[in-house]
C-alpha positions as CSV (number, residue, x, y, z in Angstrom):
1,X,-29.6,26.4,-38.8
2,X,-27.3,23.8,-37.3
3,X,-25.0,26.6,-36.3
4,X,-27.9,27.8,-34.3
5,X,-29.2,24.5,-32.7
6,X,-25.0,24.2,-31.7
7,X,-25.2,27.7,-29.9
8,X,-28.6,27.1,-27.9
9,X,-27.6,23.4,-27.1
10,X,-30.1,21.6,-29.1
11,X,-30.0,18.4,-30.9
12,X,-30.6,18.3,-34.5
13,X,-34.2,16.6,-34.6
14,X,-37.4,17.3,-36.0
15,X,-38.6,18.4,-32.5
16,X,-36.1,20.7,-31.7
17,X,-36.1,21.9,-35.3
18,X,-39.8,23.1,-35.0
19,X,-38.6,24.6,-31.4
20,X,-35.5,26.6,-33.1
21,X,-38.5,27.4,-35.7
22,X,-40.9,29.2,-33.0
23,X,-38.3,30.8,-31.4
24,X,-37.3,32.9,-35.1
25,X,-41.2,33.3,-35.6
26,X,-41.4,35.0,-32.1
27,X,-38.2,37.1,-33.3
28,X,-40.4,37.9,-35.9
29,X,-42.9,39.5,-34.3
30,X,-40.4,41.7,-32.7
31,X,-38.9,43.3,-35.8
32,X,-36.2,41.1,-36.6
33,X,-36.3,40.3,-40.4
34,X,-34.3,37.5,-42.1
35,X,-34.8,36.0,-45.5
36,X,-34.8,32.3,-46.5
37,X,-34.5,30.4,-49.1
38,X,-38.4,30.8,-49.6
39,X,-38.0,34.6,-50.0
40,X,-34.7,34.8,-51.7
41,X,-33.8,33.6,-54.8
42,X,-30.9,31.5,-54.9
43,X,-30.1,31.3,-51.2
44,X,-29.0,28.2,-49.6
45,X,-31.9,26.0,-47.8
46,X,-30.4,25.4,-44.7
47,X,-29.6,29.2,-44.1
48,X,-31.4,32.3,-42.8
49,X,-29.4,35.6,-43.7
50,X,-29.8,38.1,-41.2
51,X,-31.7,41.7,-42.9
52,X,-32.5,43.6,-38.9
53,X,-32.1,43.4,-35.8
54,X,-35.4,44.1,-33.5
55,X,-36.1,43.9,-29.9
56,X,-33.9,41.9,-27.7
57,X,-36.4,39.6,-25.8
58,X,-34.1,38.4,-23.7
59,X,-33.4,41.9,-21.8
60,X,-37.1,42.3,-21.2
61,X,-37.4,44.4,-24.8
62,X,-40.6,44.0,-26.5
63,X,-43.5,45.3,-28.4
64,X,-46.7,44.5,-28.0
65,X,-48.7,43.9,-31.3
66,X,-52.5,43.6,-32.1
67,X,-53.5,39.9,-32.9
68,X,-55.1,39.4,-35.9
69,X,-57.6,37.2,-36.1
70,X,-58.3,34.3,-38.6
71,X,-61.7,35.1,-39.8
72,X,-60.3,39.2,-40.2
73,X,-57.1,36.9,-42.4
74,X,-59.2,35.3,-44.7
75,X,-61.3,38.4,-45.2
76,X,-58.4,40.1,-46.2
77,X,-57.2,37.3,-48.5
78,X,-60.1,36.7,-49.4
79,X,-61.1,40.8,-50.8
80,X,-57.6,40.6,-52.5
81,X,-58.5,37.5,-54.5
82,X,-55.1,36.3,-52.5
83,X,-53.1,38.4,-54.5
84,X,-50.6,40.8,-53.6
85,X,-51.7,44.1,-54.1
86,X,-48.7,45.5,-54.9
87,X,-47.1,43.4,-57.4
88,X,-49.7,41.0,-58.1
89,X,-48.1,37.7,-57.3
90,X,-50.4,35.0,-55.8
91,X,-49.6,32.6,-53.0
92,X,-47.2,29.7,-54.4
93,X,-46.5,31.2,-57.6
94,X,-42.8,32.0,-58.9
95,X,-41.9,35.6,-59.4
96,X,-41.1,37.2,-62.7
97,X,-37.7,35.9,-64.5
98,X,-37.1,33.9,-60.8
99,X,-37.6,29.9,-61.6
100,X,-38.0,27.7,-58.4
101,X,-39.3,30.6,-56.8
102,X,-42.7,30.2,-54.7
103,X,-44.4,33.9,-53.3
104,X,-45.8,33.7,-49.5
105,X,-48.5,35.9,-48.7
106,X,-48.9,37.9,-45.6
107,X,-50.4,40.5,-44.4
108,X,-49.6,44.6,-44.3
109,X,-50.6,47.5,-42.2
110,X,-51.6,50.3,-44.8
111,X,-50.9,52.6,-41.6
112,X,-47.9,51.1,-39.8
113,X,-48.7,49.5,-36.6
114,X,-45.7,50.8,-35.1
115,X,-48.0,54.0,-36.0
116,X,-50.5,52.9,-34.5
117,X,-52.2,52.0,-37.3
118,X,-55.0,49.0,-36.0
119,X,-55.4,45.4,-37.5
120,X,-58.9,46.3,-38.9
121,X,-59.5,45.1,-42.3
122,X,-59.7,48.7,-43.6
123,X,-56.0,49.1,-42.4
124,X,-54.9,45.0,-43.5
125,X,-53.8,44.0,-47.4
126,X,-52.4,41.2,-48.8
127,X,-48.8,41.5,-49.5
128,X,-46.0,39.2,-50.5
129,X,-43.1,38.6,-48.2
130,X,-40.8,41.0,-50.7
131,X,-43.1,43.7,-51.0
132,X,-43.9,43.5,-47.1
133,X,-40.6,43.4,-46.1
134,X,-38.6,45.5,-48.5
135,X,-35.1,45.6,-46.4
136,X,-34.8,42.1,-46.3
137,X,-36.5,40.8,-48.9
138,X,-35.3,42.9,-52.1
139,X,-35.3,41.4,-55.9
140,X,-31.9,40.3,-56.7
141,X,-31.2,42.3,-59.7
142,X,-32.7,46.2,-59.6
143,X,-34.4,47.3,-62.7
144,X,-31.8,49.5,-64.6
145,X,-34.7,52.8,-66.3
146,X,-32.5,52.4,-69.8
147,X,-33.4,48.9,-70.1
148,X,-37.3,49.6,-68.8
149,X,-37.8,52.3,-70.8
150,X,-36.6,50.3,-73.9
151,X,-39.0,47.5,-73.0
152,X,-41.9,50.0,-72.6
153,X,-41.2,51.3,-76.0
154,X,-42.1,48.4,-77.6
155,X,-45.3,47.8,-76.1
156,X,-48.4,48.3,-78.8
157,X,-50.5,51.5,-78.4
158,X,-53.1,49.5,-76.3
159,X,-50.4,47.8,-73.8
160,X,-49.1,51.0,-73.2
161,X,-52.3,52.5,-72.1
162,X,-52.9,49.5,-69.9
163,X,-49.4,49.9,-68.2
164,X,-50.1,54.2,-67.8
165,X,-53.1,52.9,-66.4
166,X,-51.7,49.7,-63.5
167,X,-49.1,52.8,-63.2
168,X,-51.5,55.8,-62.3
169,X,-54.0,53.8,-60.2
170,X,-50.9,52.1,-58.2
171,X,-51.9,48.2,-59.1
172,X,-52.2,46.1,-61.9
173,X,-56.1,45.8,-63.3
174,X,-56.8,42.5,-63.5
175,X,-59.0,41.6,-66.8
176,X,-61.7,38.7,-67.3
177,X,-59.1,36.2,-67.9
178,X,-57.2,37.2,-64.6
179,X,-60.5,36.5,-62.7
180,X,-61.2,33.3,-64.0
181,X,-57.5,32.1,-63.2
182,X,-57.5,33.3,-60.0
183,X,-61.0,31.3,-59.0
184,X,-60.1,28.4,-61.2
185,X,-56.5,27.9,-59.5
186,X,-58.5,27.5,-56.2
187,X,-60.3,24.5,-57.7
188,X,-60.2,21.0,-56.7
189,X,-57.1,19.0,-59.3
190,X,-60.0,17.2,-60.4
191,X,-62.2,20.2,-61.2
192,X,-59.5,22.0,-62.5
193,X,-58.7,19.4,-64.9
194,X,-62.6,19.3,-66.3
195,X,-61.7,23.3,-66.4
196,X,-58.7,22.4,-69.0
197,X,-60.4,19.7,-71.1
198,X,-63.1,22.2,-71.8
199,X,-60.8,24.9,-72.5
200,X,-59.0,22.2,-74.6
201,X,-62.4,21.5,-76.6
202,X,-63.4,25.3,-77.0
203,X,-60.3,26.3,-78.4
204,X,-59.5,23.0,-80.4
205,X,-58.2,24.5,-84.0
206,X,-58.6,28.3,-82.5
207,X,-54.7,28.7,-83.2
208,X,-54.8,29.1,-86.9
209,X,-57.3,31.7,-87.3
210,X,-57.0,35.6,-87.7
């Protein structure tokens, strides 16, 4: 980041930081894709790492993209219990095994818009950053089948009908418990912590039965 300010003259401030900051958000928009420390596990705060290169704006290249409104957003979020619907993560949480990790939602074209696919709600779901952005935003580590495989061995006859299941339909099924965390999370601290103390009454000596 202070690398770039240097090149396009800028002093380090808040004010020019935010500037530097629309200028990548327009580069965005044009198919450039670059991971940050909010997307990547254990990269460097200060740095953006370069994924793909898009249109050059400043030779007159440039696509021009649907806007997508707020209220269409929110209905989207909203219909996806603000969840991503391909790996179930929801906005702020860390992902699996990844510590100090915190997902960001967006949102992704079923049918590419560079296919012409529109920014209808029909055509709109909520994705996380990785899964929207799978050149620049991959997991670290890649799954090795050997070690899956062993791990799915091990599951109980019911958790391995769940998992064929998520697997066949294309997205984890969310159970009862799921639901209530998902609406309870959205609560007010306060709220949420009446929310625990019941919980914390309800199941009060619950742990030592069978």
């Amino acid at each position: 980041m202070r690398q770039l300010r240097e090149a396009l003259g800028e002093e380090d401030t808040p004010e020019q930081a935010e500037h530097l900051n629309r200028r990548l958000r327009n580069l965005r928009k044009q198919g450039w894709r670059f991971t940050s420390y909010k997307d990547q596990y254990g990269q460097a705060v200060d740095t953006y790492v370069l994924q793909e290169k898009g249109n050059k704006l400043w030779l007159g290249e440039q696509t021009r993209r649907s806007n997508i409104s707020a209220a269409v957003r929110r209905q989207v979020y909203d219909r996806d219990l603000n969840r991503c619907v391909i790996c179930g993560v929801g906005a702020g949480e860390p992902y699996p095994g990844e510590p100090g990790t915190a997902a960001r939602l967006t949102l992704g074209h079923r049918t590419a818009e560079a296919r012409y696919g529109e920014a209808s709600p029909d055509n709109l779901q909520t994705e996380c950053a990785r899964c929207n952005e799978p050149v620049g935003d991959t997991p670290p580590n890649p799954e090795n089948l050997a070690e899956v495989m062993a791990a799915v061995k091990q599951l109980g006859a019911a958790d391995k009908a769940a998992l064929m299941a998520w697997l066949e339909s294309g997205y984890r099924q969310r159970s009862k418990v799921d639901f209530a965390f998902d609406r309870t999370r959205k609560l007010a601290a306060s709220e949420k912590e009446e929310v625990i103390e019941f919980l914390r009454s309800a199941t009060k000596g619950m742990s030592g039965k069978k």
